[in-house]
C-alpha positions as CSV (number, residue, x, y, z in Angstrom):
1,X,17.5,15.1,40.7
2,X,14.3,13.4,41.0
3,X,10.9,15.1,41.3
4,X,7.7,13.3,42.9
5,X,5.0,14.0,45.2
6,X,5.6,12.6,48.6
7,X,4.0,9.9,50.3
8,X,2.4,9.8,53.6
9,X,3.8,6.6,55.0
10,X,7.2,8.8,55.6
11,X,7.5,10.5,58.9
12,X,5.2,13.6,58.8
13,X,6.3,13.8,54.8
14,X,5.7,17.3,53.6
15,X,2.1,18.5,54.5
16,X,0.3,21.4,55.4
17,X,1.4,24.6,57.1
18,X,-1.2,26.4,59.6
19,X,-1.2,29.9,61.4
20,X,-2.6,29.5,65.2
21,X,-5.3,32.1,65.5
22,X,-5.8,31.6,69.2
23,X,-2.6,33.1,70.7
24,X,-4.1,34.3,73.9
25,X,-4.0,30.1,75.0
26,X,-1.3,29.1,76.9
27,X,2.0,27.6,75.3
28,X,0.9,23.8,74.8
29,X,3.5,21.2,76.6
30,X,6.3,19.8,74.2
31,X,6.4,16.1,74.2
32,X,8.2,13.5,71.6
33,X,6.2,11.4,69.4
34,X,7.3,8.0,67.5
35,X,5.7,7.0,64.2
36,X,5.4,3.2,63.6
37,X,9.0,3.0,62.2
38,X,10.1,4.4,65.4
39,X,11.1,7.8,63.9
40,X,10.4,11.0,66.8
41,X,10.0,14.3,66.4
42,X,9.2,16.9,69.2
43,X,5.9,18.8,69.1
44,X,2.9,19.2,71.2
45,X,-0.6,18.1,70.7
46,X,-3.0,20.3,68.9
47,X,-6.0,18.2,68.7
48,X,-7.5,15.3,66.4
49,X,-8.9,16.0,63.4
50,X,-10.8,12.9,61.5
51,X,-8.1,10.0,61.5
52,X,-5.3,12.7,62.3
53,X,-3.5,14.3,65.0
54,X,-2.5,17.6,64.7
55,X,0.8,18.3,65.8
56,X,2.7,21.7,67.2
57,X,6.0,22.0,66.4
58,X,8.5,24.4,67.9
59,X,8.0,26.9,65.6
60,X,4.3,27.1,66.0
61,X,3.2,25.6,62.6
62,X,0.3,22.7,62.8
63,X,1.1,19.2,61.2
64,X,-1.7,16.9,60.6
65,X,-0.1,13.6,61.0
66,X,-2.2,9.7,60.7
67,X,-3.1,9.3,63.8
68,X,-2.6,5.2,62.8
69,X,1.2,5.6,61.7
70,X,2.1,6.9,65.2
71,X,2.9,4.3,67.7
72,X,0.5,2.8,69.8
73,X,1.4,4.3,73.0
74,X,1.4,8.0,71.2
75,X,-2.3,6.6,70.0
76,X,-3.7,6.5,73.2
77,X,-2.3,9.4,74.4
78,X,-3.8,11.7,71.7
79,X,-6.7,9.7,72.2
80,X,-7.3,10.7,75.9
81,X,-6.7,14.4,75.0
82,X,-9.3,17.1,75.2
83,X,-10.2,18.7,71.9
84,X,-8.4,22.1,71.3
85,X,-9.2,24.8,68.7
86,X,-6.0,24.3,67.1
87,X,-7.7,21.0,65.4
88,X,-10.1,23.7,63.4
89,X,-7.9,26.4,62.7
90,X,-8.7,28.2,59.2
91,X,-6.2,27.6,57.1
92,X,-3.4,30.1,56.3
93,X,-0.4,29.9,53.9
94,X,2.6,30.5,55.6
95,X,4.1,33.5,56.9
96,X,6.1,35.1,54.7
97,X,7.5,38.5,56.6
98,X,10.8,37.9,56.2
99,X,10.8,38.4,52.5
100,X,11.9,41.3,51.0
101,X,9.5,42.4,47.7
102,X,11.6,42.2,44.3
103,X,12.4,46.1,44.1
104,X,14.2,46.0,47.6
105,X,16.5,42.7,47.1
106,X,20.0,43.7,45.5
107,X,23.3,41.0,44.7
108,X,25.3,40.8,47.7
109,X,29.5,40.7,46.9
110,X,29.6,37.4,48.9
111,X,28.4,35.2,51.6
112,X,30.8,32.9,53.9
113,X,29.8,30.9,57.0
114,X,30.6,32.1,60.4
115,X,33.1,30.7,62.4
116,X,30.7,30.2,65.2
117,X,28.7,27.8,62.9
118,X,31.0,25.5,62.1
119,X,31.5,25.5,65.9
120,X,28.3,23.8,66.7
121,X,29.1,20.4,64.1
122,X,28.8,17.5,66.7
123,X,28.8,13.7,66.0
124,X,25.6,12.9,68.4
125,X,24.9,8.9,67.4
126,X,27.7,6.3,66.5
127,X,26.6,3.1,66.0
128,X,29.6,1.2,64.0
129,X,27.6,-1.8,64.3
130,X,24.9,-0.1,62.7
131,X,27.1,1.3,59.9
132,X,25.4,4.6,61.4
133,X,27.1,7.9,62.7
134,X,24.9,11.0,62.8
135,X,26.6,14.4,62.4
136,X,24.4,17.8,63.2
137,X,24.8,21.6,62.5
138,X,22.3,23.9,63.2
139,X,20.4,23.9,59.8
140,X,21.5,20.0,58.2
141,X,21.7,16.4,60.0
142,X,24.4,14.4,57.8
143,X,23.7,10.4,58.0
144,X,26.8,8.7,57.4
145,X,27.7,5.2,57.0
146,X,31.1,5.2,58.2
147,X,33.1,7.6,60.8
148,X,34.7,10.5,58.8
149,X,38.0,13.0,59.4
150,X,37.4,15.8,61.4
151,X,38.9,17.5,58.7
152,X,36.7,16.0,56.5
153,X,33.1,16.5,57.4
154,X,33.6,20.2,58.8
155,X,34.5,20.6,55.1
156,X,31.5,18.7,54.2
157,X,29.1,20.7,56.3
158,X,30.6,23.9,56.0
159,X,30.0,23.7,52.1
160,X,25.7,22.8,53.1
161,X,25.5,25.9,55.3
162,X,27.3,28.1,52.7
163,X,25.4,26.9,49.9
164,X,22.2,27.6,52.4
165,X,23.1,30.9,53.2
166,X,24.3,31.7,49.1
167,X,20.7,30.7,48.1
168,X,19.3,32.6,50.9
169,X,21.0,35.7,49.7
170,X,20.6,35.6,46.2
171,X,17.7,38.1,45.2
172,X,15.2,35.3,44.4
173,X,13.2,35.4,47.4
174,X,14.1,31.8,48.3
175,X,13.4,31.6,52.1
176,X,15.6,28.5,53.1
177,X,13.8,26.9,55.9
178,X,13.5,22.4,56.0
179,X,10.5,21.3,54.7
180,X,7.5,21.3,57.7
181,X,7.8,19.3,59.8
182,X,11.7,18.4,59.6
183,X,13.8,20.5,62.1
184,X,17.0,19.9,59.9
185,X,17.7,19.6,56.3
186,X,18.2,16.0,56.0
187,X,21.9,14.7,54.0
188,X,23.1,11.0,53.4
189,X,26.2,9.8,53.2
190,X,27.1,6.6,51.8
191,X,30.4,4.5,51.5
192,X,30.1,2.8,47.9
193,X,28.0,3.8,45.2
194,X,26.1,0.0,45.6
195,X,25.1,1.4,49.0
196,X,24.1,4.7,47.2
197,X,22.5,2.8,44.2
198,X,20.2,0.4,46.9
199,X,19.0,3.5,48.6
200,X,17.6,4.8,46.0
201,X,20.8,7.3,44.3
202,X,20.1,6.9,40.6
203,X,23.0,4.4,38.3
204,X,24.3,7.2,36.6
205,X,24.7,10.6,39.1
206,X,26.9,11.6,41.6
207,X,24.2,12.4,44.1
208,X,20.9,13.6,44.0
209,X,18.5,15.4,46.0
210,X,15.3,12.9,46.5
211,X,12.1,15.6,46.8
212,X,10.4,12.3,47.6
213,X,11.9,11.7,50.9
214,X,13.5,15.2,51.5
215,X,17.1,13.3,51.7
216,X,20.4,14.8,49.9
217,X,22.2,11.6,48.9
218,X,25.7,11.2,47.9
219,X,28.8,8.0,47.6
220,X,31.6,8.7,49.4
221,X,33.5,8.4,45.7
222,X,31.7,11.8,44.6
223,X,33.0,13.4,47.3
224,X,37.6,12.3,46.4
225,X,36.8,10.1,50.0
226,X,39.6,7.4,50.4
227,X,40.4,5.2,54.0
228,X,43.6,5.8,55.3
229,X,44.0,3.7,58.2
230,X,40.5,3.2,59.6
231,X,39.5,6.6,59.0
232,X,38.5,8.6,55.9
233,X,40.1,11.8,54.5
234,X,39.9,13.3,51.3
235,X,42.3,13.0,48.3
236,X,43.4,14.8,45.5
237,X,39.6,14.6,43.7
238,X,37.5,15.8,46.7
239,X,34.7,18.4,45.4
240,X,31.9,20.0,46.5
241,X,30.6,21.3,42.8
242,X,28.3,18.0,43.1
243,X,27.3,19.3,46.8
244,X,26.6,22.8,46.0
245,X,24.4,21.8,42.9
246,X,21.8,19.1,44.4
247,X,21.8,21.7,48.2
248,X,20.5,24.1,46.0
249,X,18.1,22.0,44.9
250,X,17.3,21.1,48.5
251,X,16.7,24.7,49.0
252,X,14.4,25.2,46.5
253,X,12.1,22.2,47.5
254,X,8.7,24.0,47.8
255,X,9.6,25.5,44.4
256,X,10.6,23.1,42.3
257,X,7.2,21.6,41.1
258,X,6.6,24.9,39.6
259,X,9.8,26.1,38.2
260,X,10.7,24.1,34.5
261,X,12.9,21.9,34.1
262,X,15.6,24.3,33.1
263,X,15.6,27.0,35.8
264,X,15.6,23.7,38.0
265,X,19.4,22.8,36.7
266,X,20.3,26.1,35.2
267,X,19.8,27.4,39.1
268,X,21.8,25.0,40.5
269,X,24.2,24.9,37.6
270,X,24.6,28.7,38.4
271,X,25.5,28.6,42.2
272,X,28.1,25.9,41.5
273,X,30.0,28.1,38.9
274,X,30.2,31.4,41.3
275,X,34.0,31.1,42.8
276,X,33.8,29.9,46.4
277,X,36.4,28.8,49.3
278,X,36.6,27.6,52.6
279,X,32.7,28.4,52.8
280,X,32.5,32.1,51.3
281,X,31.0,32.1,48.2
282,X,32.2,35.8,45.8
283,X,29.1,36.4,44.6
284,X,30.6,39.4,43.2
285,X,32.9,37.5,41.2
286,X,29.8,35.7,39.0
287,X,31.4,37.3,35.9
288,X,34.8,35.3,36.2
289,X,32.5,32.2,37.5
290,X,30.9,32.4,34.0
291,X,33.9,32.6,31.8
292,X,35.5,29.9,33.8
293,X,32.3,27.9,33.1
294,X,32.2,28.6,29.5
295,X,36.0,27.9,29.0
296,X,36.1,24.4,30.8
297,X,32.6,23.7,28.5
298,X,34.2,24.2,24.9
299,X,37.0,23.9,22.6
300,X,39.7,26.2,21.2
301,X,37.1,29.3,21.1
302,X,34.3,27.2,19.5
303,X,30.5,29.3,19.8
304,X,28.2,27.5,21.9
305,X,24.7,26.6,20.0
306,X,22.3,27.8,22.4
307,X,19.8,26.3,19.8
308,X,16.3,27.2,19.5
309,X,15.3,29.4,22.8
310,X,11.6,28.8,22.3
311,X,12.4,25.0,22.4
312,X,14.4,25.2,25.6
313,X,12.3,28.0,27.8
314,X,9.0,25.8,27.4
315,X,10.6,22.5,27.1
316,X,8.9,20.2,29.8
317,X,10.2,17.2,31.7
318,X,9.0,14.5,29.4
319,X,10.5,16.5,26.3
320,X,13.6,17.4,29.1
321,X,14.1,13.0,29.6
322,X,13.7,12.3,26.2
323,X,16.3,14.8,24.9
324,X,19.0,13.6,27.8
325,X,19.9,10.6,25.9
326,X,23.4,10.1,27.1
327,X,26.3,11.9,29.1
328,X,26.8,14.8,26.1
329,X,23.4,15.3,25.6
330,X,22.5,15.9,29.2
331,X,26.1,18.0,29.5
332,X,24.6,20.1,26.7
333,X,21.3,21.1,28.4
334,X,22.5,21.9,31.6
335,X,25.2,24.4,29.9
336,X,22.1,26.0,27.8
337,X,20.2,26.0,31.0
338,X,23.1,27.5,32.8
339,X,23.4,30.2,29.9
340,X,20.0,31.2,30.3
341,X,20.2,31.7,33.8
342,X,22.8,34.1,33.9
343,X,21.8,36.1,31.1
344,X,18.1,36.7,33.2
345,X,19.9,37.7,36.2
346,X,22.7,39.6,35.3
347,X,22.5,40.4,31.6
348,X,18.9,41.1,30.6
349,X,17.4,44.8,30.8
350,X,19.5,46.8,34.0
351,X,21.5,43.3,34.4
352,X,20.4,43.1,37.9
353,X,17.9,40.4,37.0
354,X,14.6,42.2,37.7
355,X,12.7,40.1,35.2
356,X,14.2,36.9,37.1
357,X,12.9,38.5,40.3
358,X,9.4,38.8,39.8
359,X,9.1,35.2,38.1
360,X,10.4,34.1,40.9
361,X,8.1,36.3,43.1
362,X,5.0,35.1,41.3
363,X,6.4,31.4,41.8
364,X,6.3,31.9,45.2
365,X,2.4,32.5,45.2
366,X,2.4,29.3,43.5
367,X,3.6,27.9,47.0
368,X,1.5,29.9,49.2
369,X,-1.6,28.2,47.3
370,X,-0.3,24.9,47.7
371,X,0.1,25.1,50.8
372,X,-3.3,26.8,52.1
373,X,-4.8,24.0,50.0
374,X,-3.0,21.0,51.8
375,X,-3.5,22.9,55.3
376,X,-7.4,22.3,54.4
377,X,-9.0,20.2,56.6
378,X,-11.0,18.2,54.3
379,X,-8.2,18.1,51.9
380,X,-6.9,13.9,52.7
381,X,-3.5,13.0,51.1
382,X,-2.5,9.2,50.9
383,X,0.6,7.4,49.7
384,X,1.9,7.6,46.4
385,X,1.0,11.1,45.7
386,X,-2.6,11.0,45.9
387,X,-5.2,13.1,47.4
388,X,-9.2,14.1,47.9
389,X,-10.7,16.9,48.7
390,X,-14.1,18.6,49.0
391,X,-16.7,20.1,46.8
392,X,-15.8,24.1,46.4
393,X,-12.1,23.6,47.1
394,X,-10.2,23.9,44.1
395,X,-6.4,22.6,44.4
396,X,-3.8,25.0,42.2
397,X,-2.3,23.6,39.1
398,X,0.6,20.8,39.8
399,X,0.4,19.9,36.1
400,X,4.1,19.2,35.2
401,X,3.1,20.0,31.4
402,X,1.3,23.5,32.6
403,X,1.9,24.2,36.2
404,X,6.2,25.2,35.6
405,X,5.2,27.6,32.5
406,X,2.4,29.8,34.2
407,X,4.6,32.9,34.9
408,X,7.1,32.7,31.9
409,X,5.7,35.8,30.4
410,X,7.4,37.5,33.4
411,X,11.1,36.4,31.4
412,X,10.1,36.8,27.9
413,X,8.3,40.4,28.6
414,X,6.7,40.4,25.2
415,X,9.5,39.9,23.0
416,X,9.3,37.8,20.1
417,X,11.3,34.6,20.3
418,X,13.6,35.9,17.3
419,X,14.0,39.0,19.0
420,X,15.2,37.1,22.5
421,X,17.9,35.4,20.7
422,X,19.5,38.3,19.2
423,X,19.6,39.7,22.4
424,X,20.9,36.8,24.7
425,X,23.8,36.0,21.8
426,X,24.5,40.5,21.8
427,X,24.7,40.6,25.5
428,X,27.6,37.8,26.0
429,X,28.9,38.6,22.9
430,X,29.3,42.3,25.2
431,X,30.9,40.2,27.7
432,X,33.5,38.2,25.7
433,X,31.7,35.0,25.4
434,X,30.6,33.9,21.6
435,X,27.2,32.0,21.4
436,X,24.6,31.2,18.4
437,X,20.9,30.8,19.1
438,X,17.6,30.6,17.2
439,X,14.1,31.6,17.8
């Protein structure tokens, strides 16, 4: 996966969340706006703000949006608007009610997708010339380049909305909502990997999740996708281990600029291995996941070298992309990062990942401030990543050298690096699975 701040030339990229305080006003009207590029989105107008227009989505949040990357009829229209208090709202992080704290979140025995979902999969645009077909479920919108099977893209889409409702459950806290202001979950599908490649799919993946542009990307080829006829269906190699791996990195977006490098992967790493079919996920089953996992990963019985734990647990992104040299190399640090995972949530202290929990937990205040500090009005953010803001407003630390490492202590709980080891290579060794580590 890539990971880079977003730009603001994209369609209202990822920017600031704000709580209404005046609830007492009446419900503003719904209308759709067009950005430049002729992208629309439905909201309602809160007010302008400097050079921006803040817009109302559905849901109520506020999205400050350049009011000179909207299209010039929208322009004028925000232009002969009244001013509303919604424009000044104080800025508040997000709500976060639905979350459970750490203490109260247990391991469900599985998750599967309701029959009812799948239900609601409809092809709404087809444009052949256009090499365009647009497939939507409630939570994703699929892009594809060519018309697939039925068959096919239920299978497709029912893996997206179990691996969103696996993430959801999982006792991480990980509230799976699309990035403000996108109302779906955005996916790509593309017929060759050239096509994949020229829209930005790095040489060497299988897909990839771009936090850039908030867009899962993926080559027909990953996916066992083969014509038959003039329509596709899936072979003998179709897999969704690839799918599950880069959704859960979708679902993590607000997260991942805080998480290192290997959480990032070993996360994802660690959804992919738990045994799923047909959309249910057996969560309950993690234990044969990890064998499996471990088994198709090494040779007659061979320990795996964990190496030095210190090294990995505070290894950041530049010592990450230096060390994943080639195919084995990067093979290597995703099974490490994978290891360490598991042991955290299901092998450490109780074994019901409590340590895991609260990183997590303190992660997600790492969020919240990010996202009070872009909802701040002064705050200005401009393509490439860049922003300004005010005297007395301090933004958090995105550092990707400190920023990902803050809350580590909440894993290592005191314990000497020597000591860690021994205890990691003990507690599989409990389990049936021999490893060698360092400090």
């Amino acid at each position: 996966m890539r990971l880079r701040l977003p730009s603001l030339h994209r369609l209202l990229a990822i920017t600031a969340w704000l709580t209404l305080t005046c609830a007492a006003q009446q419900a503003p009207t719904l209308r759709t706006w067009t950005d430049v590029q002729g992208r629309k989105v439905e909201a309602s107008f809160g007010g302008l703000l400097d050079t921006s227009v803040q817009l109302i989505l559905k849901d109520g949040k506020i999205v400050p949006f350049p009011l000179a990357q909207l299209s010039p009829e929208d322009q004028a229209f925000a232009k002969k608007q009244p001013a509303t208090p919604a424009a000044t709202a104080a800025p508040t992080p997000p709500p976060s009610t639905t979350r459970l704290p750490p203490s109260k979140r247990t391991w469900p025995d599985k998750v599967e997708v309701a029959t009812r979902t799948m239900e609601k999969l409809q092809l709404v645009l087809e444009e052949p010339q256009n090499r365009k077909f647009i497939y939507q479920t409630d939570s994703f919108e699929f892009m594809s380049q060519d018309k697939l099977a039925g068959s096919v893209m239920t299978e497709i889409a029912r893996t997206f909305e179990a691996t969103r409702l696996l993430v959801s459950a999982l006792p991480w806290g990980i509230v799976c909502t699309p990035p403000a202001p996108l109302e779906r979950y955005q996916a790509a599908l593309y017929e060759t990997r050239e096509d994949y490649t020229n829209n930005g799919g790095p040489a060497n993946s299988g897909g990839v999740y771009d936090s850039g542009d908030m867009i899962f990307k993926i080559p027909f080829p990953s996916l066992g996708l083969e014509m038959r006829g003039k329509t596709w269906f899936k072979n003998e190699n179709f897999r969704n281990d690839t799918l599950v791996h880069e959704i859960t990195h979708q679902m993590m977006h607000d997260y991942l600029r805080f998480l290192p490098k290997w959480i990032i992967e070993g996360t994802a790493e660690y959804t992919e291995l738990i045994p799923n079919n047909a959309g249910t996920f057996r969560i309950g089953s993690h234990k044969t996941g990890i064998k499996e996992h471990v088994d198709q990963s090494t040779r007659n019985g061979t320990p795996i070298d964990l190496g030095s734990i210190k090294a990995h647990l505070t290894m950041n992104r530049e010592q990450w992309d230096t060390k994943a040299t080639d195919a084995y190399a990067m093979r290597t640090l995703y099974l490490r990062s994978s290891l360490l995972v598991y042991y955290f949530n299901h092998l450490d202290g109780t074994g019901k990942g409590e340590r895991f929990n609260d990183f997590f937990e303190s992660v997600h205040g790492e969020v919240q401030a990010l996202q009070t500090f872009f909802a701040h009005p002064g705050v200005k953010r401009f393509p490439g990543g860049r922003f300004t803001y005010p005297a007395g407003v301090k933004p958090p630390d995105m550092d990707p050298t400190t920023a990902p490492f803050k809350h580590l202590d909440k894993l290592i709980a005191d314990r000497p690096y020597a000591q860690l080891a021994t205890e990691i290579t003990e507690a599989y060794r409990n389990i049936g699975i021999k490893l060698t580590a360092t400090e």
